[in-house]
C-alpha positions in Angstrom: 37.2 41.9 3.2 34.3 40.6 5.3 34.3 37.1 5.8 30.6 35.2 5.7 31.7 32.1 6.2 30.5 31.9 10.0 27.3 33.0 8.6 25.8 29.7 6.4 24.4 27.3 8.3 24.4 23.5 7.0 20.5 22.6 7.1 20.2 19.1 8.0 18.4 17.3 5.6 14.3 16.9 6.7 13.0 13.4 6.7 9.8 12.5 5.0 7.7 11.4 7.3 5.6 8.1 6.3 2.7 6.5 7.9 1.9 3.2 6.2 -0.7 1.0 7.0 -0.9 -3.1 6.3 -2.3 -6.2 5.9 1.5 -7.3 6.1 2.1 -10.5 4.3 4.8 -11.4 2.0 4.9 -8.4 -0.6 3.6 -6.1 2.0 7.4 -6.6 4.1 9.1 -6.3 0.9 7.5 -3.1 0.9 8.3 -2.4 4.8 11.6 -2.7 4.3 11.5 -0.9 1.2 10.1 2.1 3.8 12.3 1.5 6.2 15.6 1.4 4.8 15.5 4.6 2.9 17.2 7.2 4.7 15.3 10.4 3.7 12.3 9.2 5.6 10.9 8.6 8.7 8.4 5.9 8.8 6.3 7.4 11.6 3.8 4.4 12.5 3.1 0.8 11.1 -1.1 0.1 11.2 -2.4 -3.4 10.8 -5.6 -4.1 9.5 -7.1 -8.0 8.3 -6.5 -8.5 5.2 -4.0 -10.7 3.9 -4.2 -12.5 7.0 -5.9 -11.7 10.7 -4.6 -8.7 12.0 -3.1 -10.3 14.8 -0.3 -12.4 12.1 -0.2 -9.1 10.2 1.0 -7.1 13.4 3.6 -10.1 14.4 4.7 -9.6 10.8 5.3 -5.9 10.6 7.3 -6.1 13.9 9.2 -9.3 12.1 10.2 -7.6 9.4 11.1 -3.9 11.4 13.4 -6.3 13.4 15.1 -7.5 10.0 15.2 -3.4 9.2 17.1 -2.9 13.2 13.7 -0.3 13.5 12.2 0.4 16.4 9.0 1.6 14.5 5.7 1.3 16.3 3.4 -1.2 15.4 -0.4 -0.6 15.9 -3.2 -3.5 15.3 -6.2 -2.3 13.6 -9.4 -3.5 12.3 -10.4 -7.4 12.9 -12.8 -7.9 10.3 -14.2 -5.3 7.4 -16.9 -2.4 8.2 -19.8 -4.6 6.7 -19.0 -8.1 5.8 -16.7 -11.0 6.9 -12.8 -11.2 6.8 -11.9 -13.2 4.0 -8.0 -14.1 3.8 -5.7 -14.6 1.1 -4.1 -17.6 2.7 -4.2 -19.4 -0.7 -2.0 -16.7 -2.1 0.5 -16.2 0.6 0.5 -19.0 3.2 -1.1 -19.6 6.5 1.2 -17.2 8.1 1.5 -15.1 5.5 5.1 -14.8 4.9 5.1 -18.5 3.3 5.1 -20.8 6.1 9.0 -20.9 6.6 8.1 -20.7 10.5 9.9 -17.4 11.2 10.7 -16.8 14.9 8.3 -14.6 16.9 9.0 -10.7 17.0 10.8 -9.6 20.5 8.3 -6.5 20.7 4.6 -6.9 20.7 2.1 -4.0 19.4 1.6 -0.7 20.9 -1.4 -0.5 23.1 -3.2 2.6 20.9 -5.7 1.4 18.1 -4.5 1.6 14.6 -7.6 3.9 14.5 -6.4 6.4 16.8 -2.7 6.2 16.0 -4.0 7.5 12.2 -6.1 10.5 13.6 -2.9 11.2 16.1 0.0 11.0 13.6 -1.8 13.1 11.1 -2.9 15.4 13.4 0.6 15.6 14.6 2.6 15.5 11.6 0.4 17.7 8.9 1.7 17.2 5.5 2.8 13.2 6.2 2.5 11.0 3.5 0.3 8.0 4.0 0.7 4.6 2.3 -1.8 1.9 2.5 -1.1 -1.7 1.3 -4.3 -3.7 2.8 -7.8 -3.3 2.9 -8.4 0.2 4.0 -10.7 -0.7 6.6 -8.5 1.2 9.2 -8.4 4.7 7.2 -12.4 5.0 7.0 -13.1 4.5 10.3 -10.6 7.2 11.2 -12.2 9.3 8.6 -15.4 8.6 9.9 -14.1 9.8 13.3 -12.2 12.7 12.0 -13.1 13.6 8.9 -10.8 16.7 9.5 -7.6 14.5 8.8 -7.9 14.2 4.9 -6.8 17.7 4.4 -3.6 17.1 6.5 -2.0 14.5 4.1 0.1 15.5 1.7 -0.4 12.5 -0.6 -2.4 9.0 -0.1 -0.7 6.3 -2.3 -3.5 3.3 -2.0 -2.2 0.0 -3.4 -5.5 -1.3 -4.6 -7.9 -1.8 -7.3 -7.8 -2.8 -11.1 -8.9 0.3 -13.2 -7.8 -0.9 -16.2 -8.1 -4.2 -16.5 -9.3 -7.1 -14.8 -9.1 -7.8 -11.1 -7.0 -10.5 -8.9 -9.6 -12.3 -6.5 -12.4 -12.2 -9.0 -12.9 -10.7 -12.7 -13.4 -7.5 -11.7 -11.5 -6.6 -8.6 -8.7 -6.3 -7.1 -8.0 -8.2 -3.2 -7.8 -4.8 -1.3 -10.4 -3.2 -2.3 -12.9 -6.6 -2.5 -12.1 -7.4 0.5 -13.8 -4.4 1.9 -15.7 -2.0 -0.5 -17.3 -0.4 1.6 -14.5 1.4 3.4 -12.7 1.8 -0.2 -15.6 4.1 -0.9 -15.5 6.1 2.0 -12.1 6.4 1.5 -12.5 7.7 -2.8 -15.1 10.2 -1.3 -13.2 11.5 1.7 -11.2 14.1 -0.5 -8.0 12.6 0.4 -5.5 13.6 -2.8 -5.4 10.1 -3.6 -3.0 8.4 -5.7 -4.3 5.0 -6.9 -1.8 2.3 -7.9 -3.9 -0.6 -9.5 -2.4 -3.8 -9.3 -2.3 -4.0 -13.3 1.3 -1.9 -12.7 2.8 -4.7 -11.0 2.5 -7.3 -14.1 4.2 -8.0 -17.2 7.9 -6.4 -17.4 6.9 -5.3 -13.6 7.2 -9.1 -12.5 10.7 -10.1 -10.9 11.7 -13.1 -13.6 13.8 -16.0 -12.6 17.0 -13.7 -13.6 15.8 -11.0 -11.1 15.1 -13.2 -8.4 19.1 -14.3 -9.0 20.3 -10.6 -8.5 18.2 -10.4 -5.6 19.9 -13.2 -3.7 23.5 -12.5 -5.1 23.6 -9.2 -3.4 23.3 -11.8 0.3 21.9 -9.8 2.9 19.4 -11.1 5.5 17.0 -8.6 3.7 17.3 -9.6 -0.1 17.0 -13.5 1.5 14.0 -12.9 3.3 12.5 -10.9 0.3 12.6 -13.7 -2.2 12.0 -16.7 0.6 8.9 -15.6 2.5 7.1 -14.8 -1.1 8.2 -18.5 -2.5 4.3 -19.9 -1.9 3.3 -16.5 -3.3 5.4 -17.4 -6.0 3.7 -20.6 -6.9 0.3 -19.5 -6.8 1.7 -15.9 -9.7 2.3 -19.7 -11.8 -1.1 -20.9 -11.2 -2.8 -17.5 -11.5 -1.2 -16.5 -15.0 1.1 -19.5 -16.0 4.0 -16.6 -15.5 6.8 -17.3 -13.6 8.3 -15.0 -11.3 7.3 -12.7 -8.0 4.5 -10.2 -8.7 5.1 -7.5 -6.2 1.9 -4.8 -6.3 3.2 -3.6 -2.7 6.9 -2.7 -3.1 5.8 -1.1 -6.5 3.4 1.4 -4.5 5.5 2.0 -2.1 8.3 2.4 -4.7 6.0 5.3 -6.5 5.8 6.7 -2.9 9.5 7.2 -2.5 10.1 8.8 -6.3 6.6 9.6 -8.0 8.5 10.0 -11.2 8.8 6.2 -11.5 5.2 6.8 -13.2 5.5 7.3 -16.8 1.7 8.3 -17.6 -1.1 9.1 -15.2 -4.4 11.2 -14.8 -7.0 12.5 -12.8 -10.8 11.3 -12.6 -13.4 10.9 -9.8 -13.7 7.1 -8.9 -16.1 4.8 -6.9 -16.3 1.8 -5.8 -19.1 -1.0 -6.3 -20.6 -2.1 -2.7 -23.5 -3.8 -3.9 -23.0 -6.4 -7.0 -21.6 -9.5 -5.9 -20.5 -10.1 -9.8 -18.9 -6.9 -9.3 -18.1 -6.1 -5.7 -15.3 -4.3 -5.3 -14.4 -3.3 -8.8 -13.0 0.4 -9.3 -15.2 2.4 -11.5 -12.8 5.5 -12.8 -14.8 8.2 -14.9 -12.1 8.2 -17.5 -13.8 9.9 -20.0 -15.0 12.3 -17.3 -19.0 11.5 -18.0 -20.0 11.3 -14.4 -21.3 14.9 -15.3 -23.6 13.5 -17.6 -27.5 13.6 -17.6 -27.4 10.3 -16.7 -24.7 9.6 -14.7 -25.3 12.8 -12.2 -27.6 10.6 -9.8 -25.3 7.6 -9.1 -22.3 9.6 -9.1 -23.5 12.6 -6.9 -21.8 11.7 -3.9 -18.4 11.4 -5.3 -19.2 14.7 -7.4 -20.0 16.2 -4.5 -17.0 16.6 -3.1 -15.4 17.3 -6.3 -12.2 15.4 -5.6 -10.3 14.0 -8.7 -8.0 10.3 -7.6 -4.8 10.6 -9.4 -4.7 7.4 -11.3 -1.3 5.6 -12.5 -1.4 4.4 -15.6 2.3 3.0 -16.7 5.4 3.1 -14.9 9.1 3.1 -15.7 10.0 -0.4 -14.7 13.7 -0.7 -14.7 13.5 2.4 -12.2 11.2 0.5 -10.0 13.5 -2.2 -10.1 16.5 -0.3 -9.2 14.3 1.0 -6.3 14.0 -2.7 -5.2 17.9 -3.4 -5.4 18.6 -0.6 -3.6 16.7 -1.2 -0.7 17.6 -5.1 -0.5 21.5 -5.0 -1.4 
């Protein structure tokens, strides 16, 4: 009898490959070494944009926090300021330094030489089907758009950790930080026909919040990681108290990047063209989703024609399962 033994071959395992780009302060590396410390993929590139903090501290901090992962990922800084408008921090929220003041040592490797700019266009280009993750202002991904426009059909998926398309926003009634802090390239980006997958930051409250009993778990399991995790959000914990009176750690970056890794962490979801306002400054910033799907309308059709031009639906998250997202968290920090 024939044997076929010789004749199967053990296919090693593909890794995802990731490209995530930052405005890297104290939930963003939580997030990072969410990324990082998942086996099945390959985080590609790290881009920097201002944000959070100036691109320069958000570059030391990715590489400060791929150290903590033992990755040799590259780092590339981005965008100083936004397309239109000054950089506006969220020092308040996270500390001067972003990563709570604790006075971390500097990173051994500095950034790469390549603009975050280019090093988008070049890793799409050269890894079609990636998926890309942004956690800061997306400042970075339009201007590559606007340069290669060509590089939206190449991504497999584009989970954006911004807006508030429910509810209300986090920096002022009706927005969320990310996409406040520049509109402008949030628009480009809704109307680019990326397959966008929008996590508003509404998914990252209530049960979603790391209480005082999950913060525990977090430091029993004692590695460097799970320490650094809870520590370098501590002034970011204090100003979730002022906020909402709530205490605990909200975490609106590790929960995108958690949907990243497992999309079926979200329980309800759908699809609707959204835009962004660029010019109310009562309103700058806010997410408008069509979620009764009236952009169509009579009356709608004028101001919406350039996002129904394209005719490319954002998936929006809705709900998520969040003792899964938790367990994602553990995982990477134990």
């Amino acid at each position: 009898m024939p044997s076929f033994a010789g004749q199967f071959v053990i296919l090693r395992r593909v890794k995802r490959p990731f490209l995530i780009d930052t405005d890297t302060a104290s939930d963003d590396a939580v997030a990072l070494i969410m990324a990082l410390r998942t086996p099945q993929v390959e985080v590609l590139a790290i881009t920097t944009v201002a944000g959070n903090v100036d691109v320069h501290q958000a570059s030391r901090n990715a590489l400060y926090t791929a150290e903590l992962c033992d990755s040799k990922v590259p780092v590339f800084a981005g965008a100083e300021q936004p397309l239109k408008r000054p950089h506006i921090s969220a020092s308040w929220f996270h500390g001067r330094d972003g990563l709570g003041d604790h006075g971390y040592p500097p990173p051994r490797r500095a950034p790469e030489k390549q603009s975050a700019t280019a090093a988008i266009i070049d890793t799409i280009e050269s890894h079609p089907g990636l998926v890309m993750v942004t956690l800061g202002p997306l400042t970075n991904l339009a201007l590559a758009l606007q340069k290669k426009p060509g590089i939206a059909a190449k991504v497999s998926r584009c989970v954006i950790m911004g807006g508030a398309p429910c509810c209300e926003g986090n920096v002022t009634p009706a927005a969320e930080y990310n996409i406040w802090c520049d509109p402008e390239a949030a628009r480009i980006v809704m109307r680019s026909g990326l397959p966008i997958e929008l996590v508003g930051w509404h998914l990252c409250r209530s049960d979603a919040v790391l209480n005082p009993s999950d913060i525990q778990q977090v430091l029993s399991f004692g590695t460097s990681v799970a320490k650094f995790a809870i520590e370098c959000n501590s002034r970011a914990q204090q100003a979730f108290l002022e906020q909402s009176g709530e205490h605990g750690i909200s975490l609106p970056d590790p929960v995108a990047m958690a949907i990243a890794l497992d999309p079926s962490i979200v329980t309800s979801q759908s699809e609707h063209f959204v835009d962004v306002e660029t010019e109310s400054e009562l309103t700058r910033g806010m997410t408008v989703v069509d979620r009764l799907n009236v952009a169509h309308d009579e009356r709608n059709r004028d101001v919406w024609a350039s996002s129904l031009a394209g005719g490319h639906k954002a998936k929006v998250f809705w709900t998520i399962d969040n003792a899964r997202w938790k367990q994602a968290l553990y995982a990477a920090l134990s």
